[in-house]
Structure formats: C-alpha cells, structure tokens
C-alpha distance (Angstrom), angle and dihedral (degrees) to the residues before:
residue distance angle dihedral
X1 . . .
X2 3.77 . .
X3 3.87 119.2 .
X4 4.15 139.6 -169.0
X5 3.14 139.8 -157.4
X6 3.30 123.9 -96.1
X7 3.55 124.3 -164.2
X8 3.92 112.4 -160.0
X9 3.71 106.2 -169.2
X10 4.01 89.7 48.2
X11 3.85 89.6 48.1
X12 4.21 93.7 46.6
X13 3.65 93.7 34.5
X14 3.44 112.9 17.6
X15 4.59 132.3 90.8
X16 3.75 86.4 -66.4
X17 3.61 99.8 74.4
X18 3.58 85.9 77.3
X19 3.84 99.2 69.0
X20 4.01 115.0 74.8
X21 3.30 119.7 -98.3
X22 3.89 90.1 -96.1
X23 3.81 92.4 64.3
X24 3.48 91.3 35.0
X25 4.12 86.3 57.9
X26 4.11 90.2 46.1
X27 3.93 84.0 52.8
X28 3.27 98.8 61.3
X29 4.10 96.5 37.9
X30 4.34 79.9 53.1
X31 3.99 85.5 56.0
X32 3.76 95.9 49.7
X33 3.82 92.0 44.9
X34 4.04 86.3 50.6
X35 3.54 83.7 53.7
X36 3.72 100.2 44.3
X37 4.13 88.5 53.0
X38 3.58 128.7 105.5
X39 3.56 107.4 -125.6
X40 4.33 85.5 43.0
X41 4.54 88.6 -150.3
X42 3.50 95.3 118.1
X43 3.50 96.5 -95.4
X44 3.53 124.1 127.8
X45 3.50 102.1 -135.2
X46 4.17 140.9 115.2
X47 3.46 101.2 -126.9
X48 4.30 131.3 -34.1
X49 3.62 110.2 -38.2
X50 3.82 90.5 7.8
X51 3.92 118.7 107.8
X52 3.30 122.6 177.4
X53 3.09 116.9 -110.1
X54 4.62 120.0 -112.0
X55 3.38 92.5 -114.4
X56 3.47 102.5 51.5
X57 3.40 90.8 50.1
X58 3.79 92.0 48.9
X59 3.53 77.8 57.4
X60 3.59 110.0 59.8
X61 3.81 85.6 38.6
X62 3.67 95.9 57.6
X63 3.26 98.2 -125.3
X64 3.40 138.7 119.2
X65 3.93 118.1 -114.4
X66 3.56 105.5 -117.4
X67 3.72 97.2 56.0
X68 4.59 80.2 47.8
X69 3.79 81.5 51.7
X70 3.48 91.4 52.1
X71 4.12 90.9 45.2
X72 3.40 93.4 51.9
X73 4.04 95.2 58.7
X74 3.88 90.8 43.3
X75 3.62 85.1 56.4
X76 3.78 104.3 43.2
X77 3.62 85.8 47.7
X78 3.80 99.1 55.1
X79 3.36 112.3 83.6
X80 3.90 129.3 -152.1
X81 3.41 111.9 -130.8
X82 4.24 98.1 -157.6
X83 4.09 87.4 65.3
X84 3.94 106.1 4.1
X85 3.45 96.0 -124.1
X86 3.80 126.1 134.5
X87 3.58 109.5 -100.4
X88 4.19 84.2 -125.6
X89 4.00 130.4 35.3
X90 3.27 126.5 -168.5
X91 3.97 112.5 -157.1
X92 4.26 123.8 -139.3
X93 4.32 84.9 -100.4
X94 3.93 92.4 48.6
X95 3.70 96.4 -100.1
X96 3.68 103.2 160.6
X97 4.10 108.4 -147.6
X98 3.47 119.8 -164.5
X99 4.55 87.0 -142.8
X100 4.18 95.7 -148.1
X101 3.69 95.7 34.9
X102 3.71 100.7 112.6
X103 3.68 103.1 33.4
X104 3.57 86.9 66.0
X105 3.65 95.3 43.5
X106 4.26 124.8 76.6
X107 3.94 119.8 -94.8
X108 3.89 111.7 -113.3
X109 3.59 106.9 -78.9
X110 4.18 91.9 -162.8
X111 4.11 90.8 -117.9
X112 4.41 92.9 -54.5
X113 3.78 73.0 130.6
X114 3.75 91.9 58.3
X115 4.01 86.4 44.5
X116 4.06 90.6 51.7
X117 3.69 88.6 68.9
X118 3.35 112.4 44.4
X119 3.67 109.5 105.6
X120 4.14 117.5 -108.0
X121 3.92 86.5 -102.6
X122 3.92 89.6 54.8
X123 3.75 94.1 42.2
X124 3.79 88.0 57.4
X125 3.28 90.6 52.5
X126 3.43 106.9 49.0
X127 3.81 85.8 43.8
X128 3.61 80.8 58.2
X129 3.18 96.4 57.0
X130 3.84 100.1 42.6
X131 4.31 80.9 61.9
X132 3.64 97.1 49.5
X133 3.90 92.3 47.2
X134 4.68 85.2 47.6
X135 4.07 87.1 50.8
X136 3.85 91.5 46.6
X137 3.77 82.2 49.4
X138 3.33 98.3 39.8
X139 3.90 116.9 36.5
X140 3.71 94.6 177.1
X141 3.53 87.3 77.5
X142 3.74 97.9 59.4
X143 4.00 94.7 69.6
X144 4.23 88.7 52.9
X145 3.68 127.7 84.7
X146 3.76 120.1 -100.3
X147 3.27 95.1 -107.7
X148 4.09 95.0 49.2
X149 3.86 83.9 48.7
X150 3.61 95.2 50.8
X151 3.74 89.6 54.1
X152 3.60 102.5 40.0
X153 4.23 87.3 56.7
X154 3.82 85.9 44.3
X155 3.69 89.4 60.5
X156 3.91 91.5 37.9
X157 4.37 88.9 51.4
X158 3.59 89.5 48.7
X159 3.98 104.9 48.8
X160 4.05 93.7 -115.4
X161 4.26 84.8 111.7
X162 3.73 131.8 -123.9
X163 3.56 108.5 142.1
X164 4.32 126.9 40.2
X165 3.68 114.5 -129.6
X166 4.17 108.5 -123.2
C-alpha cells in the first residue's frame, strides 16, 4: 500500500482554501494518483515518456473531463507564492506534474522502512543472514574470533577499511 504525506495545516490553511470545494476534492484525488504512480515524482505518467492520457485519469477520478479540464487551468493558474511556481505544469508531451509533489514527500530510504518493522526476532535474523553471506564473501574472517570479525565488518560497513570487496 503506497502512502503520502499529508500536511494538515498547509491543506486547512494554506493557497488551497481558495479553490471550491470541488477543486479542492480533485486536488486531493491528483495527490493520491501521484502517489499511486510508478515513478512516485509527481508526474502523472505510466512509465518515462508515457503520460497518461486526461481521460483516463478523468476516469479513475470519477469525474468527468470537462470539469478535469477546468481543474487543470485553476491549478496552473494559481501560483505558490514560497517558489512561484504554478501549483500544476503541464509538460510539451502532456505529462501532467503535480510542481510541489516531491518536496513534500520523503527521499527514498532504500527499504530502512521495510527494516523498521521487522520484529527484533526478524531483525536478528536477517542480520544473521547479512553475516553469513560477508563470511562466504570473505573467508578471512572465518579463522578470527567473533569479536575480531565483528569489528573488522564494522570498519568495512562504515568506510574506515578492513576487508576488499571481490
């Protein structure tokens, strides 16, 4: 399940107040769907080089295109006055980017978040693991003590040296 965030004093407080409620409801659908994509930049797209296309996302917003149409212009004409920028751009290909989308959103983390909620007992053992798979790599390790071991991968995981990668 994918998630944003979401900030709440922005969103009650903030430039978007202005819109109706309407817009205000296609917003936050536009958000999700940026959040649901593949690439996660704030672009509505497929893949590179592959928008999707207005209707379809009329479509999975429920709505129907001319009131998206109408969106889209509100948006691109309201202007956010931290950066300038339109709160909408629409590229030369019809790429739809949502401008703000990713300095709101959390940097890759390269699955620590995955890591975070593994229970003690499966941290150990994946830790586990992650030594078994450094002595199969390493067998210079398997004639030390555990404790020499331990420190000698310690220095490797941290950049101070130790061990050569093959």
């Amino acid at each position: 399940m994918q998630w944003i965030k979401f900030y709440t004093g922005k969103w009650l407080y903030g430039s978007g107040r202005t819109m109706t409620p309407e817009k205000r409801g296609v917003w936050a659908d536009l958000m999700a769907l940026c959040g649901e994509t593949k690439l996660r930049d704030g672009t509505l797209r497929f893949d590179v080089d592959r928008p999707m296309p207005r209707d379809y996302i009329a479509n999975i917003l429920q709505i129907d295109r001319q009131l998206f149409d109408v969106c889209l212009i509100a948006y691109q004409a309201d202007i956010n006055t931290d950066d300038g920028q339109p709160r909408v751009k629409i590229w030369d290909d019809g790429t739809i980017e949502l401008t703000n989308f990713q300095k709101y959103q959390s940097p890759a983390e390269g699955g620590q978040k995955k890591k975070d909620k593994l229970s003690p007992r499966q941290r150990m053992a994946l830790d586990l693991a992650t030594t078994y798979k450094m002595l199969d790599q390493h067998p210079e390790l398997a004639g030390m003590s555990a404790k020499e071991a331990i420190d000698l991968l310690i220095k490797y995981n941290t950049g101070q040296g130790g061990l050569t990668d093959d």
